[in-house]
N, C-alpha and C positions, 0 to 999 in steps of 0.2 A: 180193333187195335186198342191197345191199353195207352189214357193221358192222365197225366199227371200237370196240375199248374201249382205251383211253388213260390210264396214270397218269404224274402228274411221272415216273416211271423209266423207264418200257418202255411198251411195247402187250403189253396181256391178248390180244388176240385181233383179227384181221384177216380177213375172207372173206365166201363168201354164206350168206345163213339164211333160214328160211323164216318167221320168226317170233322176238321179243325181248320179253320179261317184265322190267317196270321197277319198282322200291317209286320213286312218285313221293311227293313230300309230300302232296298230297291223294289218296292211295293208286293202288295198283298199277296197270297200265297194258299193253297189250299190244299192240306196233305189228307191221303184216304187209305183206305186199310192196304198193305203190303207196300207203303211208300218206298221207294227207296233212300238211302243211307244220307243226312245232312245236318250240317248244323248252320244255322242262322242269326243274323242279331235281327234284334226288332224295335221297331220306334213306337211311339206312342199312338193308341187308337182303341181298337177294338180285336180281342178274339173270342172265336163265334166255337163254341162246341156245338156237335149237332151227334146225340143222341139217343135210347132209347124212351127217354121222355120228353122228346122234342132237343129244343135250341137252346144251350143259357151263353149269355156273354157276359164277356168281361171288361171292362176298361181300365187300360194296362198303360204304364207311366215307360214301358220298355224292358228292355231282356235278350235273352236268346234261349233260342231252342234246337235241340236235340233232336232226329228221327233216326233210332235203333235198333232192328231186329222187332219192330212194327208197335214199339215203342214209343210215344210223341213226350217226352218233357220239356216243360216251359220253366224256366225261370226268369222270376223278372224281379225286376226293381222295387215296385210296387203296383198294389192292383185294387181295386172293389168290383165286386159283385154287382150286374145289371138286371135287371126280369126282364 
């Protein structure tokens, strides 16, 4: 599936994954290729891409996301980059 993470400044991250860990507000969540159709808001925490080069996360100030036609975009509030 194709993800896309988005803050007002820049894109966090663009490409395929095999898998995306979300802190939704009614708690965390994990979408995988052919998810079905949702939109979400999200509180503050961590999401977790997972992959062809492993794991990268993110720590994310909140947002909501998109799952469209196997699709994930995130946008959020704000964000930084984790290793």
């Amino acid at each position: 599936m194709t993800v896309e993470i988005l803050t007002p400044e820049k894109k966090l991250y663009s490409g395929e994954a095999r898998a995306v860990q979300l802190p939704g507000v009614e708690g965390s969540f994990q979408v995988l290729d052919r998810h079905a159709a949702l939109i979400s808001a999200l509180k503050e925490g961590v999401v977790k891409v997972d992959d062809a080069k492993g794991s990268q996360k993110f720590a994310i100030n909140g947002g909501f996301v998109e799952v469209l036609h196997n699709k994930v975009t995130v946008l959020l509030e704000g964000a930084m980059a984790n290793s």
